[in-house]
N, C-alpha and C positions, 0 to 999 in steps of 0.2 A: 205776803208773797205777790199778791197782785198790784200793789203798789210797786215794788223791785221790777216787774215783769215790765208793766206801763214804763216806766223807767228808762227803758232799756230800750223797747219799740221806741218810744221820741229819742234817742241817742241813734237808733241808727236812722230814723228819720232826719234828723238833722245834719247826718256826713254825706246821706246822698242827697241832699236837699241844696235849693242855691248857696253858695256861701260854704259848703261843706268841703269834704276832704275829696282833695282831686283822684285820687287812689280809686277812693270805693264809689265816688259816681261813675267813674269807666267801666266798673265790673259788670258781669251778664252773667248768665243761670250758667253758662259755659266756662266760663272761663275763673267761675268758683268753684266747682266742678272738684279740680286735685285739689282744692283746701280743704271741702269734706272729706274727701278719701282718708287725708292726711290725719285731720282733726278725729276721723273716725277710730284710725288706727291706732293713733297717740291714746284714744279713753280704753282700746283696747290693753295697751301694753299696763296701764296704769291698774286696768284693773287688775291682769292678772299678777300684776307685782301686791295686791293689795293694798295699794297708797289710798289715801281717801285723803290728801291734800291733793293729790296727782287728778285722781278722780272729779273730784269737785271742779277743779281748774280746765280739765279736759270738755265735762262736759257743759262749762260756759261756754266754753271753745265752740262746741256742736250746738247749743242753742244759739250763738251769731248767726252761725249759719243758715240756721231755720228760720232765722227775723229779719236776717238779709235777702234771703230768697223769696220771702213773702214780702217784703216791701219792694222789690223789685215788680213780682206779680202786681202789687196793688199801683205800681204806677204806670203799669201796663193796662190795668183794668180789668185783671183778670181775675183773683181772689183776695183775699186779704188774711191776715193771722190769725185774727179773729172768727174766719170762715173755715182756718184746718186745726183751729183749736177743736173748732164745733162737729165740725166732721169727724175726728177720732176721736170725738166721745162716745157721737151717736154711735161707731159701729163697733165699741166697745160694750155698749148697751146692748145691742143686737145679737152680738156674737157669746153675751154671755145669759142667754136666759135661762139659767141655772142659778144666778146670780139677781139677775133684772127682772127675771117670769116666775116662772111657773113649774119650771124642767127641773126634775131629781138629776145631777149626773152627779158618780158617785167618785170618780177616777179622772187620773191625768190622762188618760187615755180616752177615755169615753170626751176628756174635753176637746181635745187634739181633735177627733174624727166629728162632733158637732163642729167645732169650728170650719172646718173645713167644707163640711156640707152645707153651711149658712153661706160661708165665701163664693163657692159652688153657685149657688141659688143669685147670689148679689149679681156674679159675674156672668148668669146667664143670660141675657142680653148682649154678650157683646161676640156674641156667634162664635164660642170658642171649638177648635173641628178637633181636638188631640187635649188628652189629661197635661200635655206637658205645655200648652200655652200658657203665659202668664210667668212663667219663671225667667225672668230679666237675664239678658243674655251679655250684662256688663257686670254681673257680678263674679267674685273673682272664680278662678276654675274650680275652682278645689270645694267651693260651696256649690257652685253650679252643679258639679258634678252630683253631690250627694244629695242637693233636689228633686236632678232628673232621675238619680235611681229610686231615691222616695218614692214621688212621683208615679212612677214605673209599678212598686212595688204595689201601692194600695190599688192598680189595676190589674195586680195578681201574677204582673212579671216579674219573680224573684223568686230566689233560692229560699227553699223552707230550711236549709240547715248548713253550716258552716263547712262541711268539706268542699261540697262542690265550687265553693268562692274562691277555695284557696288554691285548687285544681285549677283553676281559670286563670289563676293569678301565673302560676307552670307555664300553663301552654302559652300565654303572652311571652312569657322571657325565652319560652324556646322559638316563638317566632320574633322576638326582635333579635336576637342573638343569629337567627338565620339569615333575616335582613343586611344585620352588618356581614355578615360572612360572604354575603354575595356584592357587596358595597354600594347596595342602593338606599342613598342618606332618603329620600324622599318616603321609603319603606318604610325606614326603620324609625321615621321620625313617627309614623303614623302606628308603630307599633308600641314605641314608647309611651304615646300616648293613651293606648290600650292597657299596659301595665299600671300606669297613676290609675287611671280610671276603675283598672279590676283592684287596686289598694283602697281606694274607696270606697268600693263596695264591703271590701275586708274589714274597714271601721265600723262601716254604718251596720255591721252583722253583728260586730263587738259594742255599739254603743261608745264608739270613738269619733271624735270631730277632727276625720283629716288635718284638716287647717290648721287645728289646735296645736296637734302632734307633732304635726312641720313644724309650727311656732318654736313650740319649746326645742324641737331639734335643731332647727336657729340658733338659739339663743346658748344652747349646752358648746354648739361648735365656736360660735362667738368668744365665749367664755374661757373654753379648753386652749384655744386660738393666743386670748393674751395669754395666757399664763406660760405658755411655749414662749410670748414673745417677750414678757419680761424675764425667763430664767436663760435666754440667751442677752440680754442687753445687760442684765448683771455680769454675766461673765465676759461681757466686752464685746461678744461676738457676733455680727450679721447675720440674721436668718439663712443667707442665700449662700452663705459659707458651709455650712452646716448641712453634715448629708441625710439621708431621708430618714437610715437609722437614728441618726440623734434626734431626731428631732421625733422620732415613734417614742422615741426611750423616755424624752419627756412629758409627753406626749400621755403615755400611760403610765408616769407619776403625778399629772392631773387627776386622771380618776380614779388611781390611787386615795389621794387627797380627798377627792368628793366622797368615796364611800367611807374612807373614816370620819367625815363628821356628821357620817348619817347617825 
């Protein structure tokens, strides 16, 4: 493996290097930036289809990126690969001394709250004034959000039991619904945004990953979407032809279809 790795660092040494590829010597931390998002989403999707050719390919994809971004720093002069290989070991060593010491932990749970209180301790130093600093405010909402109620929660602000979540989740929709009624979009935008927010709270009570849950809600509509669109292109006919009932009618002999081949 370490010979494939070496490998690979002198491969992308040499396209940003003189004589190399005019593409990736123009690149900057920034403006590779959407190729990870990208790259990140794509080992996403692969995993959860289960491909493990998809898999593999994806995350070469995401180790470019990590050797591209460290050869950029190193010809900057600032770290090197070889110095964030070494740094997440050490703090994998650190953060697991149940593992590396001397510490009994017996639970995923007991591992989650040491870890966090070593994290805790690494990042005191850097004058943090609120539990909720340190959570990256470019990650997307929907993680963010279940963070900051994390976050939140092991500072003892949260619901001990599931009514009152879903109670919260009510009076959002009764105040965005009052919003629109009164037609103040800047309201209601701010109230909608209250509702995602109180549904998150609603997974993270249930041990659901928002994000996950949109995913596949995604992909089901995606899904349900062709098959509307080829049982009208069989029958010759334009979506935009076709009125809202036919197109229900179809619509729920897709998932028709889906529950018989459960």
């Amino acid at each position: 493996m370490g010979k494939d790795l070496d490998r690979l660092v002198e491969i992308v040494a040499r396209l940003r290097g003189p004589g190399g590829c005019p593409w990736d010597r123009e690149q900057t931390h920034e403006s590779l930036l959407p190729c990870l998002l990208e790259e990140a989403y794509e080992f996403i999707e692969a995993a959860e289809k289960n491909d493990a050719y998809m898999m593999r390919e994806e995350l070469g994809d995401l180790l470019l990126q990590v050797v591209l971004h460290c050869r950029m720093a190193e010809e900057e002069g600032r770290f090197t690969f070889e110095e964030v290989a070494q740094e997440i070991g050490n703090k994998l060593v650190r953060r697991h001394p149940h593992v590396f010491g001397e510490e009994n932990i017996d639970t995923a749970e007991e591992v989650i709250d040491r870890w966090e209180k070593i994290k805790r301790e690494e990042k005191g130093k850097e004058d943090r004034l609120s539990v909720l600093d340190g959570i990256a405010s470019a990650l997307p909402s929907l993680l963010r959000a279940e963070k900051l109620q994390r976050r939140a929660a092991r500072a003892g602000f949260d619901w001990d039991r599931l009514g009152p979540v879903l109670d919260k989740v009510e009076e959002e929709f009764g105040e965005f619904r009052a919003a629109l009624e009164q037609g103040d979009r800047d309201h209601a935008e701010d109230e909608l945004g209250d509702i995602i927010f109180a549904l998150v709270n609603v997974a993270r009570h249930n041990d659901i990953v928002a994000d996950s849950a949109l995913r596949r809600t995604n992909s089901k509509f995606s899904r349900r979407f062709r098959f509307v669109e080829k049982k009208f292109q069989k029958l010759g006919r334009p979506l935009e032809e076709a009125t809202l009932e036919e197109l229900d009618e179809v619509w729920e002999e897709c998932k028709r279809e889906e529950r018989g081949s459960l």
